[in-house]
TORKOL-4160 file (C-alpha; in steps of 0.2 Angstrom, whole numbers, padded with zeros to 4 digits, m for minus):
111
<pt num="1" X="0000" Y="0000" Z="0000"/>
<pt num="2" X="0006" Y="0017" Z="m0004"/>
<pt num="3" X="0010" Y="0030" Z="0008"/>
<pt num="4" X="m0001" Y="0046" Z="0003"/>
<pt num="5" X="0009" Y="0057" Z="0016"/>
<pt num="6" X="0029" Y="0058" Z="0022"/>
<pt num="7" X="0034" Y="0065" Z="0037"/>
<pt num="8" X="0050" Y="0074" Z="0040"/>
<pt num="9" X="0061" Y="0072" Z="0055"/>
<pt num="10" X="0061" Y="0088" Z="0065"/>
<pt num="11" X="0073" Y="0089" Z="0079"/>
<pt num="12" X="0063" Y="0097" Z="0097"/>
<pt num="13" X="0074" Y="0106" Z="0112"/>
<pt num="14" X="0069" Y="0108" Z="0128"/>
<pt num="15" X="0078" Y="0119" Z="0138"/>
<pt num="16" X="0079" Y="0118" Z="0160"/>
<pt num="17" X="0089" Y="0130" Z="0172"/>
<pt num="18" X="0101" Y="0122" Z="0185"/>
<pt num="19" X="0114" Y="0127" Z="0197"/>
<pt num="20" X="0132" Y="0122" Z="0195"/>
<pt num="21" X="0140" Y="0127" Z="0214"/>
<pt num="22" X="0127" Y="0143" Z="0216"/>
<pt num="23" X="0128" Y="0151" Z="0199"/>
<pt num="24" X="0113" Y="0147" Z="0185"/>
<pt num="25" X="0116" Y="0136" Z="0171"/>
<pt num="26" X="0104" Y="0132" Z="0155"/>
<pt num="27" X="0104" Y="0117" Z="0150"/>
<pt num="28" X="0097" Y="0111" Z="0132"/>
<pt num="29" X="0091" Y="0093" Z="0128"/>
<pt num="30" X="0088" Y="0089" Z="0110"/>
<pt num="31" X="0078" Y="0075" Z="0102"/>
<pt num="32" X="0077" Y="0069" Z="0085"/>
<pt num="33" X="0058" Y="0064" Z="0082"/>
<pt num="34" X="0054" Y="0056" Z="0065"/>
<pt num="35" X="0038" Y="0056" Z="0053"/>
<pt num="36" X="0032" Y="0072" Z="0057"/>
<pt num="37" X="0019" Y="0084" Z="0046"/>
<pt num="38" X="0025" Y="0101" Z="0043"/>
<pt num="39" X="0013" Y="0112" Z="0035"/>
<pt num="40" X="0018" Y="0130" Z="0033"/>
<pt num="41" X="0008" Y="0141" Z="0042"/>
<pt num="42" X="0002" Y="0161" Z="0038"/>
<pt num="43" X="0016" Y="0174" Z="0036"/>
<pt num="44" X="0012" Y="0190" Z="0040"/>
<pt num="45" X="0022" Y="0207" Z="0041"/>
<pt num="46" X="0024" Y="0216" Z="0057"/>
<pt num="47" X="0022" Y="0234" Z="0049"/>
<pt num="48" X="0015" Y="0242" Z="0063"/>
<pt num="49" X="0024" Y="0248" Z="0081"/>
<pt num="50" X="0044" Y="0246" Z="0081"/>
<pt num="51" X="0048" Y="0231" Z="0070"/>
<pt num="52" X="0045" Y="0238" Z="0052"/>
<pt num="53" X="0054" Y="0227" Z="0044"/>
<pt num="54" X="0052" Y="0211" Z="0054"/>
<pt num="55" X="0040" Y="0197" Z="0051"/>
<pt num="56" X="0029" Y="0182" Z="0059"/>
<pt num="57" X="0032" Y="0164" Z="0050"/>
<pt num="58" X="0021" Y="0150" Z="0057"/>
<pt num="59" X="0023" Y="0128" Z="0055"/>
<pt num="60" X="0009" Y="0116" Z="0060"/>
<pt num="61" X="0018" Y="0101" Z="0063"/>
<pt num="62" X="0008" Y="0085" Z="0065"/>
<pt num="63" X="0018" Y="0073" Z="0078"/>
<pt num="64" X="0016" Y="0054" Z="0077"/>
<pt num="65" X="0006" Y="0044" Z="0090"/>
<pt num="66" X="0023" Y="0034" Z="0096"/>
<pt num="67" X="0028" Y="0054" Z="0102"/>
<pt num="68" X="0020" Y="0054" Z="0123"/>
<pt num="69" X="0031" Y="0070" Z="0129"/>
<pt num="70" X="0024" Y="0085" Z="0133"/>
<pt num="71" X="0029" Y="0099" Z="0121"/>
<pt num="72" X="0027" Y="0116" Z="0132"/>
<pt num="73" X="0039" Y="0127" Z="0133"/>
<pt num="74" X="0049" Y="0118" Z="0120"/>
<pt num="75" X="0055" Y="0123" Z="0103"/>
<pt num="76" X="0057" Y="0111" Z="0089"/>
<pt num="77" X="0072" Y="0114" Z="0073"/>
<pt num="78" X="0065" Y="0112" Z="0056"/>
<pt num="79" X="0077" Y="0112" Z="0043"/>
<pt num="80" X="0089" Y="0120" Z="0054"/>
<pt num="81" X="0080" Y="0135" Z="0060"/>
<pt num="82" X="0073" Y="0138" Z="0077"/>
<pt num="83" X="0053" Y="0139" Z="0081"/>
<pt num="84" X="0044" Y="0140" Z="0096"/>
<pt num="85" X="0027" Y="0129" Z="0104"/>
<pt num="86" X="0014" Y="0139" Z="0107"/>
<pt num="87" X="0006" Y="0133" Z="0121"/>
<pt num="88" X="0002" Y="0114" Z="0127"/>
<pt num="89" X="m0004" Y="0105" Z="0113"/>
<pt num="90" X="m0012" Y="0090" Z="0119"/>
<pt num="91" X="m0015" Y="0072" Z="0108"/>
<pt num="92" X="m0032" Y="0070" Z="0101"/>
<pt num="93" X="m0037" Y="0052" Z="0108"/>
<pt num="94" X="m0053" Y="0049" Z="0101"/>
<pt num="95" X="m0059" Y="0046" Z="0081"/>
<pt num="96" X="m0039" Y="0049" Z="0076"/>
<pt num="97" X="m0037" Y="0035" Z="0063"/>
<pt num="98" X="m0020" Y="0042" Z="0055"/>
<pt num="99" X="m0002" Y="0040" Z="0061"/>
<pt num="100" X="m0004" Y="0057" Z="0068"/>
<pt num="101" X="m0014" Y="0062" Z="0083"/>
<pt num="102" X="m0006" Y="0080" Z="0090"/>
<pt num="103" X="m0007" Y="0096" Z="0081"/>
<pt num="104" X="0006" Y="0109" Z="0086"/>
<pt num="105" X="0010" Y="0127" Z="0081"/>
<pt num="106" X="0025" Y="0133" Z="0081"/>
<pt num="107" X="0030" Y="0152" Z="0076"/>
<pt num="108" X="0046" Y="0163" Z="0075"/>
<pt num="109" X="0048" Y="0182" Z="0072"/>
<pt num="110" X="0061" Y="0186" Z="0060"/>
<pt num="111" X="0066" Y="0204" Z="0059"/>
């Protein structure tokens, strides 16, 4: 059977603050996650207050059902560029019969 849909393999960050002898330290955690839907989202231009020249670009990535972590606060690498998850996005666990079951938007401001 032939495979109407190919995900791409998106790379998600999480980032913690810890303390090494008093003094705060980021910490990054990366994982690789596979089969994952991107669908570019609206772009829009933010002409008006002090960014003139900058811009909004959005993603809605469709993760797998194998994928179980909670993806608040984290931000996900698509083809080497940085975007962040808005909100908590939660898996849809009825009525889902495709390979993908959690819709997340992701957004960066460029500019």
């Amino acid at each position: 059977m032939m495979q109407l849909f190919k995900g791409e393999t998106v790379t998600v960050v999480r980032r913690s603050k810890t303390y090494v002898d008093g003094y705060p330290e980021t910490r990054e955690d990366a994982e690789t996650v596979e089969n994952v839907l991107v669908h570019p989202g609206a772009t829009s231009d933010l002409g008006e207050g002090t960014r003139t020249n900058g811009s909004f670009v959005g993603y809605t990535l469709c993760f797998p059902k194998t994928y179980e972590r909670s993806l608040r606060g984290a931000s996900v690498i698509i083809d080497g560029r940085g975007y962040e998850v808005i909100g908590d996005p939660r898996p849809c666990l009825d009525n889902c019969p495709t390979p993908w079951n959690r819709n997340v938007e992701v957004s960066a401001c460029e500019g």
